[in-house]
Structures are given as structure tokens and as C-alpha cells.
N, C-alpha and C positions, 0 to 999 in steps of 0.2 A: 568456639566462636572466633576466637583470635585469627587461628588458620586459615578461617574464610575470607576474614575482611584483607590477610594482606595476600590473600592467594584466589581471587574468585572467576571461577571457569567463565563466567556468562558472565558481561555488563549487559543489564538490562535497561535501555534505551528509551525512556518516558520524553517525550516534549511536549510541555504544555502551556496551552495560553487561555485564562478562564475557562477551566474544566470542572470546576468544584464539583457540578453535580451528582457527576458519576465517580471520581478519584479515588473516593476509600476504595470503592467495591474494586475499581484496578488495582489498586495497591497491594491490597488485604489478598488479592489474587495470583501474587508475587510471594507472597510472603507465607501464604501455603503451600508453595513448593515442594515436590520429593526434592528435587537436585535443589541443594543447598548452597552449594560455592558458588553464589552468584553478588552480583551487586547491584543497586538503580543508579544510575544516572538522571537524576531529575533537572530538567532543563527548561527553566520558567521567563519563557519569553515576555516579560513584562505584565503579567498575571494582574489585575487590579482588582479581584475577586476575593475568594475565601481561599484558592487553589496554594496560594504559599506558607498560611498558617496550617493547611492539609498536611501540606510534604511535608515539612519543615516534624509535624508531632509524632513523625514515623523516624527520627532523625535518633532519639535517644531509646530504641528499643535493643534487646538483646537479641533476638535471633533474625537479625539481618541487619542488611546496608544500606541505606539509602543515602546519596552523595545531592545535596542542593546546593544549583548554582543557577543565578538571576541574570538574566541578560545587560547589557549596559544600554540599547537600545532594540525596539521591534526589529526583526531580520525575515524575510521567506523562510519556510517552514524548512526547504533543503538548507538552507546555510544555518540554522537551528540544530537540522539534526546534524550537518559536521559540527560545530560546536558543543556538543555534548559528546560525541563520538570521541572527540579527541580529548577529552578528560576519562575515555574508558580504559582499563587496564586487562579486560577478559583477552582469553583465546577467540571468543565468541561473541558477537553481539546480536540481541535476540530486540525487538523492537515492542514496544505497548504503546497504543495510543490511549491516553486518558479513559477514554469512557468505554473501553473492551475490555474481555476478563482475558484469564486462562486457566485452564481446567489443573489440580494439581502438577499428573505427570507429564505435562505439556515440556517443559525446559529437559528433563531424564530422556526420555525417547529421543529428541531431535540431539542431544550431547552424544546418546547412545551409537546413531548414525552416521555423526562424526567423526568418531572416533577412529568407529572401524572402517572407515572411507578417506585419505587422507588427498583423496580426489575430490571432494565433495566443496564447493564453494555456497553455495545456500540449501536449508533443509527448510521447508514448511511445513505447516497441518492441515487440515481443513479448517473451517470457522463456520461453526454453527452461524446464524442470520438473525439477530435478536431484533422485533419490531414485538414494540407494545408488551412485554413482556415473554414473548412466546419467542421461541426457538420456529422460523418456519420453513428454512431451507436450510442448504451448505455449499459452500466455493466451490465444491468439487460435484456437486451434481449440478453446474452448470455447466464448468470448466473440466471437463475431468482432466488430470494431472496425469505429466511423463516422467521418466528417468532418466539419469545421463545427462550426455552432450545433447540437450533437447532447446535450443536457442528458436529453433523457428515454431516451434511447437507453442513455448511461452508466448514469444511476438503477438501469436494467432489470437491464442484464449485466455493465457492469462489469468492462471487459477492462485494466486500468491496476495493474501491479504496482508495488507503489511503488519497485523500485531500477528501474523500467526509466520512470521520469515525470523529465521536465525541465518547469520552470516558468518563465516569463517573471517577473522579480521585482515589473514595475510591476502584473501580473496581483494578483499576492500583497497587494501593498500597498494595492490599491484594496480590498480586501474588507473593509480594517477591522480582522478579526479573522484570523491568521494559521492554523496548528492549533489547535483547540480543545484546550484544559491540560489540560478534563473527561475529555477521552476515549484511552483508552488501546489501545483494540484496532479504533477505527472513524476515528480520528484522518487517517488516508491519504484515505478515502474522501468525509468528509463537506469535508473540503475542496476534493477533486479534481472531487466536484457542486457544489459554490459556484462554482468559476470557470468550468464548465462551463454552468452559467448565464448568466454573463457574456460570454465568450470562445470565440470558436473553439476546436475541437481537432482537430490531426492526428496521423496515426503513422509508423513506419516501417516496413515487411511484412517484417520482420525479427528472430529471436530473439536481438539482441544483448544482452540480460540473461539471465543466468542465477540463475533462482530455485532455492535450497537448499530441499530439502522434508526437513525429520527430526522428529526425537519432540518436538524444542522450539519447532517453529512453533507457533502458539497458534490457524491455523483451526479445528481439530479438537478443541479442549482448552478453549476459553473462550466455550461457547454462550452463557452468563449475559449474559457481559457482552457480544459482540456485540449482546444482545437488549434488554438496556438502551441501550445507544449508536444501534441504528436506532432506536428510541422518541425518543431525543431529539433524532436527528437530522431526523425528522419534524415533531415539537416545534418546532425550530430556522427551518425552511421556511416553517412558516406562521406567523411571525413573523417573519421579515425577508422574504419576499414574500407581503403579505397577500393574495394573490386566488389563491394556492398553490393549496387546493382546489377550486377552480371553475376553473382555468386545467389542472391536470393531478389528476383524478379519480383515473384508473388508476395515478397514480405513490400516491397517499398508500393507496390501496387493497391495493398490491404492497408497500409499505413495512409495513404494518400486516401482511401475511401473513406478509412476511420474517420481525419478530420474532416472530411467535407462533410459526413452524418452530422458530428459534431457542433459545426458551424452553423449548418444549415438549423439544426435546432435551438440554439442559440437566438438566430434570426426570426422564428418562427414566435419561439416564447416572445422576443417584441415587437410583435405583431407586423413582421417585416417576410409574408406569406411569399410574397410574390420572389422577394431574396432570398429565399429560403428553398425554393424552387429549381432558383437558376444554380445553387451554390452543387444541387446533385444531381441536376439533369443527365451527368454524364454516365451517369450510375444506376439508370431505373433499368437496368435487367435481373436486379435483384428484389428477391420479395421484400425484403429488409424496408429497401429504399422507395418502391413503389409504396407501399403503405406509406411508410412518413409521408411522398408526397401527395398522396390523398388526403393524410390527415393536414398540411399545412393550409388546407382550403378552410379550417376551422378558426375561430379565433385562435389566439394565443394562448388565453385562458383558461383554455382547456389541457395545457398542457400537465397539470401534475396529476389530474386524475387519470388520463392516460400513461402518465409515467407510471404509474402503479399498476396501471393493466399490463406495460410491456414487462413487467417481472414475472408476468403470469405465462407469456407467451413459451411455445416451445422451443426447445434451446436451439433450433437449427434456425428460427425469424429472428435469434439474438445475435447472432453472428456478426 
């Protein structure tokens, strides 16, 4: 026990803000671990729930670590997760959001891969798709996953849920800039293309994440700000790699469609059809985008039961 707590391969990266409901079951999911040398970082952005007497009773247990520490005030979820990162002490940092699990050998395999790769800046898993108790999809049968230098690959599809991403820490630190503080709902992403840039990436053809899907995930809920946050994450590229646009055309091209779907449903949900219209007129040679604009001639209020249908659709109308 000793050895672990002052030597632990993985900090294990929780940041939570009123999470009770789901927290043991992440915890207790941490804490069945094969690979043992690990530690949490719990990071309680001002919790006014049950969420800090949680973490807090997982604090005198014997076979493991868990580190609580209370914000001084509310922050964006990226300037959260540097402040907890930077009290981490791993080679590795592996990420849990609250209400996701992980399957035992989830942290062993992805260390596994590190190890013998010392090329590798991020390793992933799959993540099972937990709604309503069932298991009913996986990241990678939407997204299927590359290997390597595969930067424009991720850009595209994007198969990397953040409980199921482990990071190389010297990856992290060479970037400069860790999550971005600005961004609160794209924060996972625009960092996980930065090193991806940089760094190899591998996976493991395995759903040992389990992502929680309910009414308070924010895919479905915060088109606005996704469409700001790809705008700047755009922004971002072609300033810290100046020949961005002439080196990947098609990425700033897809970038720029992204937000405008974005936006335009954004618009749509309030009941701003007509806005929602003009925001991707320039884009209906795609089936993607003709549909939405068909569907914005409906109320607004239609949008979440159609959000549910577009999960269903086949992965080449997700694009």
C-alpha cells in the first residue's frame, strides 16, 4: 500500500460538480482496478450536494487513494480539469467523469500500451453507451478508431470519450497550454486534436468505459455553445500552426460546416426556423444538412424526439 500511494503510475482525473447520484458507482469502479498504482484526483468544483461527503468517505480506505481538494470558487470545467491535473503526480493521467464507470482491466491494457510505445501521447477504449440501464451502443461503432499520426482522422470522427482517454503527461505538458479555461463543452476535444497533432495515438478494441447517456449530458442541450467552441477551436489551429489551411483544406472546411449544423440547431430549438435556415444554406449539398433543413420547418419542440431518432440514423447521415 505504501508503494502505491507515494509511486502511482495513473492519476486518475475526477471533476465534479453535484454528481452524487451516480459517484459511488465511478468510484467503487476505480477502485476495482487490476492495475493498482494509481491515484484520484478529486476535484469538487463547489459541490453543494451529497458529492463531497461521497469522495471525502473513500479518503480513509486501505487499498487505494483518493486526493480531495474544493475549489475556492465555480471555474469552466477546462480550468477545473487543469486544476486538478496539476496536483497529479502520475506518468499518466486517465480521466472519469462522475457518472461513467470502468470495467476492471480498463487502466492495465491502456498502461500496457504505453509502455511499449514510448511514442504514444494518448491511448483510448471504447465506451459502451449506457441509457436507461442497458448497454446500447459503442464510440467505435459510430466512430471507428485509427492508429498513429492520425490527427486528421480524429478531427473527422472523433471516436475519444473522455472517461475512456488516458494521456501521457509529458504529452500534456509539451503543448504549453493544458485544457483550454475558455471552453466548457469542447474542452475534451480541442485538446485531444492538439496532441494528436503532435503524438501518436492508440486504442484498445474494447468497451471498457462506460458512458452514462441521460437528460443531463449537455451533447444534446448546448448546440450554441459547441458552435462557438468549434469556431474557436478553428481560430486556435490556425494560429498555432500557421500553414493549418493549406496543409489540411478539408479539415477547416468540415470544421466550418460542423459549427454552422451546430448553430443552426441551436437556432432551430428557439424556434428561430427561418435562422436556422440561412445559418446552412451554404451547405445543403449534403444529406446531413438537407434533412435538418427540412426538419427546421417544424416547430422547435420537436427537437428532442428527433434528437433520439438521429442516434438511430446510419453513420454515413452522422457525419
Amino acid at each position: 500500500m505504501s508503494e502505491k500511494k507515494a509511486q502511482p503510475l495513473v492519476s486518475v482525473i475526477m471533476n465534479c460538480r453535484n454528481s452524487a447520484e451516480f459517484l459511488r458507482e465511478a468510484i467503487d469502479s476505480v477502485f476495482a482496478q487490476t492495475w493498482t498504482a494509481w491515484e484520484i484526483i478529486f476535484w469538487d468544483n463547489q459541490s453543494d450536494d451529497e458529492s463531497p461527503d461521497i469522495a471525502k468517505s473513500y479518503m480513509a480506505r486501505e487499498d487505494g487513494v483518493l486526493r480531495y481538494f474544493r475549489a475556492n470558487a465555480v471555474t469552466s470545467l477546462g480550468e477545473a480539469r487543469n486544476l486538478a491535473i496539476a496536483e497529479a503526480s502520475g506518468k499518466y493521467l486517465a480521466f472519469l467523469d462522475c457518472d461513467d464507470l470502468w470495467l476492471p482491466e480498463k487502466l492495465a491494457l491502456q498502461v500496457e500500451l504505453f509502455e511499449r510505445n514510448p511514442e504514444l501521447g494518448l491511448v483510448a477504449t471504447d465506451a459502451g453507451i449506457l441509457k436507461n440501464g442497458k448497454v446500447i451502443s459503442s464510440m467505435f461503432k459510430t466512430a471507428r478508431p485509427a492508429r498513429g499520426r492520425v490527427f486528421a482522422q480524429l478531427v473527422n470522427a472523433g471516436w475519444i470519450a473522455m472517461s475512456a482517454a488516458m494521456i501521457r503527461f509529458e504529452a500534456l505538458k509539451n503543448l504549453g497550454q493544458w485544457f483550454d479555461p475558455e471552453f466548457n463543452v469542447a474542452e475534451e476535444a480541442d485538446l485531444f486534436y492538439r496532441i494528436a497533432h503532435d503524438w501518436e495515438l492508440d486504442f484498445v478494441d474494447a468497451p471498457l468505459t462506460v458512458w452514462r447517456v441521460h437528460e443531463n449530458n449537455t451533447t444534446f442541450t448546448r448546440f450554441e455553445q459547441f458552435s462557438d467552441e468549434t469556431r474557436k477551436i478553428l481560430t486556435k489551429f490556425e494560429i498555432l500552426y500557421p500553414d493549418f489551411p493549406q496543409t489540411w483544406p478539408d479539415l477547416v472546411a468540415l470544421l466550418q460546416r460542423r459549427a454552422a449544423f451546430q448553430k443552426g440547431v441551436a437556432l432551430w430549438r428557439k424556434g428561430k426556423g427561418g435562422e436556422a435556415r440561412r445559418e446552412i444554406a451554404r451547405y445543403l449539398c449534403g444529406a446531413k444538412f438537407i434533412a435538418f433543413w427540412l426538419l427546421t420547418w417544424l416547430p422547435g419542440s420537436f427537437f428532442d424526439v428527433l434528437a433520439r431518432a438521429y442516434l438511430k440514423l446510419p453513420k454515413f447521415m452522422r457525419r
